[in-house]
N, C-alpha and C positions, 0 to 999 in steps of 0.2 A: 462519266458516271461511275465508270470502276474504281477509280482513283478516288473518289468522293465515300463510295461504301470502304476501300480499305483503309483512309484514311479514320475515320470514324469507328471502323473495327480497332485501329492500333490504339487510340484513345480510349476505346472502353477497357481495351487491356491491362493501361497502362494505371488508369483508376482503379480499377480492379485491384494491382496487385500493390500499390499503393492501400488500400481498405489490409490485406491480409498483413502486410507490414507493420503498420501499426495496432491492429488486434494482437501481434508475436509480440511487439515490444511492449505492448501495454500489460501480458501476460506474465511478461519474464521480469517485472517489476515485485516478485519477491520477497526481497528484504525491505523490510520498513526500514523508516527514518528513525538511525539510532546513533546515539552521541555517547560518550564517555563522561561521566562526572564524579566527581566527588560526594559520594552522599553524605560528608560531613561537615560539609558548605553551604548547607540550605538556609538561606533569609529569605522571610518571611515574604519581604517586596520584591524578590529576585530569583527565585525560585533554589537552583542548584547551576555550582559550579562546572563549567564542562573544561574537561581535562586532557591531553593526550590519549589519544586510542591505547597505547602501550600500556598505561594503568588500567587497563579491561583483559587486557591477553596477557599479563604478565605471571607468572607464577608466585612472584617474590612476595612473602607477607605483608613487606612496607608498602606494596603498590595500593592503593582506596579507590580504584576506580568500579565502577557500576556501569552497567547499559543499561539507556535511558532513552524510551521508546515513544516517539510522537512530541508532542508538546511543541511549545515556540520559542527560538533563540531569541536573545536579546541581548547585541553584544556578547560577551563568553556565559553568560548565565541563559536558562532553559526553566521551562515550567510549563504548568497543565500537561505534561505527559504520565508516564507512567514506566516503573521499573519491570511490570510483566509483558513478555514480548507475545503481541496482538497474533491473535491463529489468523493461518489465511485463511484465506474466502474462497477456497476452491470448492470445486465437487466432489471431495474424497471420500473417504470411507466417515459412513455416517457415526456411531460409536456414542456411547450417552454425554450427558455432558448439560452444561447449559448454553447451548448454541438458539440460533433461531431456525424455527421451525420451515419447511418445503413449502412454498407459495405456488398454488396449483390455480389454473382458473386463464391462462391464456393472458393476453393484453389487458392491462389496467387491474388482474388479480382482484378486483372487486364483489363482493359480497352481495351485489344488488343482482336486481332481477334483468335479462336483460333487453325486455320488451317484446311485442310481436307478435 
């Protein structure tokens, strides 16, 4: 019978700490998805060219590269994103802005009544 409860104890453990591992690495996901392009490559059907990262970090005036934030690859061309990099989603300091607004209201935040 002991061996039965401590086996079942190490298994909740081990689920447990599996749950807080993936909460860290989902947290530490940070940086969006951002590519290097040419923003003087864009067709119409194909969005923008994506370029070596060194045309985004480079100092040199001949480099044209841009970061280019979200959107979908296809092949070396990228589109539906966007050149302004997305704020995160934390809980930092609040500060004006046009963010969206604090969803107060417990489970499902809903506006109804809730019976009873």
């Amino acid at each position: 019978m002991a061996d039965a409860r401590r086996q079942l104890r190490s298994g909740t453990v081990v689920l447990g700490g599996m749950g807080l591992l993936a909460a860290a690495l989902t947290a530490c996901s940070s940086d969006p998805d951002k590519r290097c392009v040419d923003r003087d490559s864009y067709n119409l059907a194909k969005g923008y060219k994506v370029v070596s990262d060194k045309n985004c970090t480079s100092t040199k005036s001949s480099a044209r590269g841009s970061w280019y934030y979200g959107g979908s690859k296809k092949g070396s061309w990228v589109e539906d994103g966007s050149f302004t990099k997305p704020r995160k989603a934390s809980g930092g300091s609040g500060g004006s802005g046009g963010g969206h607004g604090v969803s107060r209201g417990g489970f499902g935040g809903g506006k109804g009544s809730s019976g009873g």
